[in-house]
N, CA, C and O atoms as a MOPAC input file, in Angstrom:
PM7 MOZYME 1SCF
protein

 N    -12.70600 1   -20.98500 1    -2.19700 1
 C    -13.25700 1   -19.72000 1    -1.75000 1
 C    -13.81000 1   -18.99000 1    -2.96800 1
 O    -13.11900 1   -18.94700 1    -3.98600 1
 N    -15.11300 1   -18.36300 1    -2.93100 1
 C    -15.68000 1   -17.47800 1    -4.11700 1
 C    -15.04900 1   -16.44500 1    -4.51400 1
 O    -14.87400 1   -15.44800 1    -3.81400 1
 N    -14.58200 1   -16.61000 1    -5.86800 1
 C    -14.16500 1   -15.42800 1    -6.33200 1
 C    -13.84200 1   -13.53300 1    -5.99600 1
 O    -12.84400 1   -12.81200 1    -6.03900 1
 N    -15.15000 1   -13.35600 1    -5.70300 1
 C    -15.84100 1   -12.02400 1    -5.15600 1
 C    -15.28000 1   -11.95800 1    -4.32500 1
 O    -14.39900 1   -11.10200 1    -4.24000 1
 N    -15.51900 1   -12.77300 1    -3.40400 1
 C    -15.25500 1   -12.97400 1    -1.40200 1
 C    -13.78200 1   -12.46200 1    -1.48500 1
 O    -13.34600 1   -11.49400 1    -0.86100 1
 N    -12.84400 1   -13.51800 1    -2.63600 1
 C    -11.27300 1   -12.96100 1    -2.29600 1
 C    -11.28900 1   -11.42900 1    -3.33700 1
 O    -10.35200 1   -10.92100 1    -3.95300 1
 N    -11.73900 1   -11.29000 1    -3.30300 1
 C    -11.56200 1    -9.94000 1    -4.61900 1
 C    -12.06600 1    -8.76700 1    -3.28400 1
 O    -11.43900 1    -7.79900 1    -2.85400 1
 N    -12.92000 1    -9.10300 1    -3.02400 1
 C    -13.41700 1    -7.80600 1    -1.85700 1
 C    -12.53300 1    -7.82400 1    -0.82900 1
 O    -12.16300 1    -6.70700 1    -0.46600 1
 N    -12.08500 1    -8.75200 1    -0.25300 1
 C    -10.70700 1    -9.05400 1     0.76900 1
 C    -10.32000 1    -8.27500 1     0.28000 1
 O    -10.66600 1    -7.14700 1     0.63300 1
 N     -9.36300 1    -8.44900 1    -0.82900 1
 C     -8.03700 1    -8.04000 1    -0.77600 1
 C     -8.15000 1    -6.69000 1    -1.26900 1
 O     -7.23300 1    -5.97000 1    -0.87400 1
 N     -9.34300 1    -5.90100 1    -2.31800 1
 C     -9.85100 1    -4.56100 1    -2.03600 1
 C     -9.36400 1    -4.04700 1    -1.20500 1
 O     -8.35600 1    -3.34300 1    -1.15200 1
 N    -10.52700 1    -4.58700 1    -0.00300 1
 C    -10.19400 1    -3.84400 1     1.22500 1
 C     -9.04200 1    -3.70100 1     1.94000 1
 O     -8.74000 1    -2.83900 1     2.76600 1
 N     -8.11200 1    -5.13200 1     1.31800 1
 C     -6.94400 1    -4.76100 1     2.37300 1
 C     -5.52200 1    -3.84700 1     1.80500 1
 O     -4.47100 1    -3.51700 1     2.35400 1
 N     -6.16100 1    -3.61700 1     0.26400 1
 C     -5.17300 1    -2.63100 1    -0.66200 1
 C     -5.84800 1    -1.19300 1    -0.04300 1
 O     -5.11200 1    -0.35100 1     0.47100 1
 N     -7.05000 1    -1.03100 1    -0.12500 1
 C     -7.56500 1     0.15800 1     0.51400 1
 C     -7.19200 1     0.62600 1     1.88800 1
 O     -7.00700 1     1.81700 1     2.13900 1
 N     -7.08700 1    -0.32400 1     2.76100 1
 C     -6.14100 1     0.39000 1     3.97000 1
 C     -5.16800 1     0.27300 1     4.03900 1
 O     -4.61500 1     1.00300 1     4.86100 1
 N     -4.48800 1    -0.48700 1     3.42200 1
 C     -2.62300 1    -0.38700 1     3.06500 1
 C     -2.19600 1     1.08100 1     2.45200 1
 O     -1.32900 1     1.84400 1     2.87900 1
 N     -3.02800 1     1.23600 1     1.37100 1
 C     -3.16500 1     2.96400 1     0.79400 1
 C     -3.50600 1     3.99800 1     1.81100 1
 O     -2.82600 1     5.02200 1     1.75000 1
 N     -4.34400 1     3.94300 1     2.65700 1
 C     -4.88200 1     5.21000 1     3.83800 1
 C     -3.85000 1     4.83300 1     4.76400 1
 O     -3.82700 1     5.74100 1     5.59600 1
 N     -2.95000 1     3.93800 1     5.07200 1
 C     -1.84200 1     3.53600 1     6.15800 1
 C     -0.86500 1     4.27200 1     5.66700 1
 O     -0.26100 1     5.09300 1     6.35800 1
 N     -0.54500 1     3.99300 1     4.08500 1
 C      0.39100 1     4.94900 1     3.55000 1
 C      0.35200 1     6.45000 1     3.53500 1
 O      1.34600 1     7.06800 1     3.91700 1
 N     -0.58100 1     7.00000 1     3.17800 1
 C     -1.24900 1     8.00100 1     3.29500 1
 C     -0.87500 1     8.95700 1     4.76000 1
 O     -0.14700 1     9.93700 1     4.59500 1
 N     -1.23900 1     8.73600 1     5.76300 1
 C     -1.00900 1     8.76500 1     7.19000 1
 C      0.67400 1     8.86000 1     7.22100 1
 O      1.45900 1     9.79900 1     7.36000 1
 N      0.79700 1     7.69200 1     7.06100 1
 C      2.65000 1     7.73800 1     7.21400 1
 C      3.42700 1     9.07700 1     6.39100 1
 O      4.38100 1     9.67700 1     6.88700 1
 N      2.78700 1     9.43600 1     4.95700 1
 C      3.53900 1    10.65100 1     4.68600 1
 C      2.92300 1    11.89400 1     4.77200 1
 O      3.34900 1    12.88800 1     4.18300 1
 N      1.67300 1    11.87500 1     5.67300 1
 C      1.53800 1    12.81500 1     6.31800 1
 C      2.39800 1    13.31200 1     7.31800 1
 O      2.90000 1    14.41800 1     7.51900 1
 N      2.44900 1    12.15600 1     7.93300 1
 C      3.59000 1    11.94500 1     9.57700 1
 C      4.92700 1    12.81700 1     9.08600 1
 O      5.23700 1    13.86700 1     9.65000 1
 N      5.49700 1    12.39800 1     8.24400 1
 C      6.68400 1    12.07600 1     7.62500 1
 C      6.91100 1    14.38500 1     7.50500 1
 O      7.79500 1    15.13700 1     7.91500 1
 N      6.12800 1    14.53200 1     7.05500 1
 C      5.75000 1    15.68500 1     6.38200 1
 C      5.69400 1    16.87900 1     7.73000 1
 O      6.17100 1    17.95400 1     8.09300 1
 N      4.97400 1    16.06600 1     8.03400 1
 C      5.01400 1    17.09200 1     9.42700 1
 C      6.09400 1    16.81800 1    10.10000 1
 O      6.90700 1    17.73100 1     9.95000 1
 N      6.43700 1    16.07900 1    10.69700 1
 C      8.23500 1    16.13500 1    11.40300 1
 C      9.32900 1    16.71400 1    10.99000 1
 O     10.33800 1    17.08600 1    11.58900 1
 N      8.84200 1    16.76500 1     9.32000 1
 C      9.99000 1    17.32100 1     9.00300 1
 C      9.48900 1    18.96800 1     8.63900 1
 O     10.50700 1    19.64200 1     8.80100 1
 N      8.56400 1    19.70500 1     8.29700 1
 C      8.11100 1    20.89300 1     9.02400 1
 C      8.51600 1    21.41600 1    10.27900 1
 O      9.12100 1    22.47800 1    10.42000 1
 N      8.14900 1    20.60200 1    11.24000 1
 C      8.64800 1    21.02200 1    12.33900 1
 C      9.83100 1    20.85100 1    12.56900 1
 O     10.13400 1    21.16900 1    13.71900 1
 N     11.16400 1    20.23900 1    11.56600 1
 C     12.69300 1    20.29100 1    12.10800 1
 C     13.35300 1    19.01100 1    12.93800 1
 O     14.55300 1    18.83100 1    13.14800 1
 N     12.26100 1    18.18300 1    13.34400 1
 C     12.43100 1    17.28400 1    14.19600 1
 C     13.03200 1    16.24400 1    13.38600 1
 O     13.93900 1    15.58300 1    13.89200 1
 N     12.57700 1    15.95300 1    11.94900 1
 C     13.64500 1    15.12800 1    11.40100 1
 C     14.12900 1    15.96800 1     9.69900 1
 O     13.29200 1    16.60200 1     9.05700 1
 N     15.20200 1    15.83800 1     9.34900 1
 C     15.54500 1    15.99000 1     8.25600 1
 C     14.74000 1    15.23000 1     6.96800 1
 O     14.01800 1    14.24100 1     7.09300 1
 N     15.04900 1    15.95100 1     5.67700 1
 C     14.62100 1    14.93300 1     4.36300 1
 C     14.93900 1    13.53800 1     4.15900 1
 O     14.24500 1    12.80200 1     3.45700 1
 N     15.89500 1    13.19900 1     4.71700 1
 C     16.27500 1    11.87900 1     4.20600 1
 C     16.07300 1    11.16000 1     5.24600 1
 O     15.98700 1    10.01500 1     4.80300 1
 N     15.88400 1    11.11300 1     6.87900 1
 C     14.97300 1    10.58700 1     7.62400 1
 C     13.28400 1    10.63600 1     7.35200 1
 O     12.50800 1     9.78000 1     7.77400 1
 N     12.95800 1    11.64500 1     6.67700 1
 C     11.38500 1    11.76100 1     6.17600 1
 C     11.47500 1    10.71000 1     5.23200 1
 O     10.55200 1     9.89700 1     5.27600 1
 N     12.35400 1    10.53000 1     4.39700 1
 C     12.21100 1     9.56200 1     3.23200 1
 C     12.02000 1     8.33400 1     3.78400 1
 O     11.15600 1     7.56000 1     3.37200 1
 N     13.04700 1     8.00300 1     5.03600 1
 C     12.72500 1     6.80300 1     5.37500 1
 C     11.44400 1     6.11300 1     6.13400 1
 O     11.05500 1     4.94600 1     6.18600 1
 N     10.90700 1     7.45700 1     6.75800 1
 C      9.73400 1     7.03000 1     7.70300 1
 C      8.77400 1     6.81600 1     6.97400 1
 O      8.10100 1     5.88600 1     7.41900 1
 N      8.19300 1     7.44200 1     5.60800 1
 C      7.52300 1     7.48400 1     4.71700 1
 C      7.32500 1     6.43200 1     3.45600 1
 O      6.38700 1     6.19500 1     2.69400 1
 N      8.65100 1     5.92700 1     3.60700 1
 C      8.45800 1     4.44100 1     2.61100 1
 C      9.52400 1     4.63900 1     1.37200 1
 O      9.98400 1     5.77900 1     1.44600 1
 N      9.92100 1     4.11100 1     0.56600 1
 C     11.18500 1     4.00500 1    -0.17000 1
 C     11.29800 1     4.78900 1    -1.28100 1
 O     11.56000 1     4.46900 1    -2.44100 1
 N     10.99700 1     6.18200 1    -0.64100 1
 C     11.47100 1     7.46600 1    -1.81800 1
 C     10.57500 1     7.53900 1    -2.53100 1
 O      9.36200 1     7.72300 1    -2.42400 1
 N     11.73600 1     7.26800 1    -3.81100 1
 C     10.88900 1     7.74200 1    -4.96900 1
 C     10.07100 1     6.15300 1    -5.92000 1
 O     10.01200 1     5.99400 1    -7.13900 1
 N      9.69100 1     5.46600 1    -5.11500 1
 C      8.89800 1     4.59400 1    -5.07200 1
 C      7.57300 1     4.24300 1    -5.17400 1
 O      6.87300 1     3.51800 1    -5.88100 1
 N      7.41100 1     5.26200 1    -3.90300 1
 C      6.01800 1     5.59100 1    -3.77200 1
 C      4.78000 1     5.09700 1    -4.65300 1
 O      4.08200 1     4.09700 1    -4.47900 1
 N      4.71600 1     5.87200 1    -5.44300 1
 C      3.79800 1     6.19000 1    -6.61600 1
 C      4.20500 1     4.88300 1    -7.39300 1
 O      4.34300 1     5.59900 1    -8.38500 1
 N      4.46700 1     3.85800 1    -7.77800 1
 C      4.16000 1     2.70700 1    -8.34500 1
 C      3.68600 1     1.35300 1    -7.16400 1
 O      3.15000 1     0.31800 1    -7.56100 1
 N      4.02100 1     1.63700 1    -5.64800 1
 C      3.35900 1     0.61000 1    -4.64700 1
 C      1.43200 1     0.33500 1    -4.92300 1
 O      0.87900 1    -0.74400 1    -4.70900 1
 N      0.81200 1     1.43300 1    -5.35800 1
 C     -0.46400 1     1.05200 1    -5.70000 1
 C     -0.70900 1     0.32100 1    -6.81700 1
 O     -1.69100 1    -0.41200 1    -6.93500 1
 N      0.21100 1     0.49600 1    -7.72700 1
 C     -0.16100 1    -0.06100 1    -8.79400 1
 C      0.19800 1    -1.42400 1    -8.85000 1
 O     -0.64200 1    -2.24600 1    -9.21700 1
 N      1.44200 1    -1.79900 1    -8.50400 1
 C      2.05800 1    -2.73500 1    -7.95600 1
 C      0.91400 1    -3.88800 1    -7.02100 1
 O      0.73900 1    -5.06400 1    -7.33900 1
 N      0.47700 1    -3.42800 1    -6.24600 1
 C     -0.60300 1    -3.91600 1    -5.23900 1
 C     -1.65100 1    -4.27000 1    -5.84600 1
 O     -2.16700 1    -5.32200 1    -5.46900 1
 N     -2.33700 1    -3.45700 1    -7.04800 1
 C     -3.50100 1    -4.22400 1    -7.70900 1
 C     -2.70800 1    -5.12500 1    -8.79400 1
 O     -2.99900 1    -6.32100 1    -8.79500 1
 N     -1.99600 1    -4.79700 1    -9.47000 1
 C     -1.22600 1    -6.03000 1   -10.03700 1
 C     -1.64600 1    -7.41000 1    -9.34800 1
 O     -2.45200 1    -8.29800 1    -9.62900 1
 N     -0.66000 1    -7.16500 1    -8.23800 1
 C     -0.47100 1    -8.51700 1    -7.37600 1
 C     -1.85200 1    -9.31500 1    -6.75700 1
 O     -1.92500 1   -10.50300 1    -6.44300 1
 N     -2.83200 1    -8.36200 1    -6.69300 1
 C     -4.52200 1    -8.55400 1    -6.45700 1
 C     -4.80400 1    -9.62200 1    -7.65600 1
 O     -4.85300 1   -10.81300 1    -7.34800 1
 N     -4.97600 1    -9.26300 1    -8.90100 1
 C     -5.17100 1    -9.85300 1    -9.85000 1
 C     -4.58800 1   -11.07000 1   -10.13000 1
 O     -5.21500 1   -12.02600 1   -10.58600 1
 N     -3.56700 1   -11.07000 1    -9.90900 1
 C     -2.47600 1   -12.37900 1    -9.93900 1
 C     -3.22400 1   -13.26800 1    -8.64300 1
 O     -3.17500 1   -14.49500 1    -8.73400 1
 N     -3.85200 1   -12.70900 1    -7.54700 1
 C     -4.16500 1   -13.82000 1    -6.53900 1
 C     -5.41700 1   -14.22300 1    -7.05500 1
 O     -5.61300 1   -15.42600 1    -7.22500 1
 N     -6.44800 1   -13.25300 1    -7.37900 1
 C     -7.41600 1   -13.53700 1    -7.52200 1
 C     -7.75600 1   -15.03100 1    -8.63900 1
 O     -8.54800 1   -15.97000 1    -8.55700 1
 N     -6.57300 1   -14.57900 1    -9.76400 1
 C     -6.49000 1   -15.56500 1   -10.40400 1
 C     -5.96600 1   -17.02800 1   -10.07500 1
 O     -6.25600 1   -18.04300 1   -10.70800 1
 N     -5.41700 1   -16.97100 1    -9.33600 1
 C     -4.90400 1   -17.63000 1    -8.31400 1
 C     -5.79500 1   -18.40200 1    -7.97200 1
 O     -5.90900 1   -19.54000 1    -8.42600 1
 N     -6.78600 1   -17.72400 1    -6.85400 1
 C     -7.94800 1   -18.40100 1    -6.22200 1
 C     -8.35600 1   -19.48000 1    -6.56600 1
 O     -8.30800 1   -20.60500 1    -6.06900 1
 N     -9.10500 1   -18.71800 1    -8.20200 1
 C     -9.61500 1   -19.15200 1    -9.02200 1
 C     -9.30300 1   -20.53700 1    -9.86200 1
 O    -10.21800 1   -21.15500 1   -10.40500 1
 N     -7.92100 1   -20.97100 1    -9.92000 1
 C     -8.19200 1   -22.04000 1   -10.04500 1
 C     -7.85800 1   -22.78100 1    -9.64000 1
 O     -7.32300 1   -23.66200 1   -10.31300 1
 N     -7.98300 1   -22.87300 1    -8.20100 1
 C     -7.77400 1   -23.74900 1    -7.11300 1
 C     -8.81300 1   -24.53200 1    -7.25600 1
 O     -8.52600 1   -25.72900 1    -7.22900 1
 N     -9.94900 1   -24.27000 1    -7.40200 1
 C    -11.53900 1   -24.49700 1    -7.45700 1
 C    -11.85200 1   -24.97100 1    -6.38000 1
 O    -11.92900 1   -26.19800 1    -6.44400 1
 N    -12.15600 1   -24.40400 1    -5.03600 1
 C    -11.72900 1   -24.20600 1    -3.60000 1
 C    -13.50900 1   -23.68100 1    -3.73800 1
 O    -14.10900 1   -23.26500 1    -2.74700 1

C-alpha cells in the first residue's frame, strides 16, 4: 500500500478519534453541570482522567510507527 494512502488513513482516523473525544468531554461536562452525574462518573464517561492530554500525542506516535511499518512491507 502507498505510503501517503496509509498516512492520510490514519490522519483521518486520528482526526475523528480527537473530535469523538472532544464530544465525549463535552457530554461529560454537561451532565455533570446539570447534577445528573458527579466528578468522578464525569471522569469516567470522558476517558481516563488525567490522561487525556497525552492520548493525542500518543496516537501520532503510534501513526508513525505504522506508517513505518507500511513502509517496509514493500506492499
Amino acid at each position: 500500500m502507498d505510503e501517503k494512502i496509509v498516512h492520510e488513513i490514519l490522519q483521518d482516523l486520528f482526526s475523528s478519534l480527537e473530535a469523538l473525544e472532544t464530544q465525549s468531554r463535552a457530554t461529560s461536562q454537561f451532565l455533570k453541570d446539570k447534577g445528573i452525574v458527579n466528578e468522578e462518573r464525569a471522569c469516567a464517561l470522558s476517558g481516563a482522567g488525567g490522561k487525556r492530554e497525552q492520548r493525542p500525542m500518543a496516537g501520532r506516535a503510534g501513526e508513525d510507527r505504522l506508517s513505518a511499518f507500511g513502509s517496509d512491507e514493500g506492499c
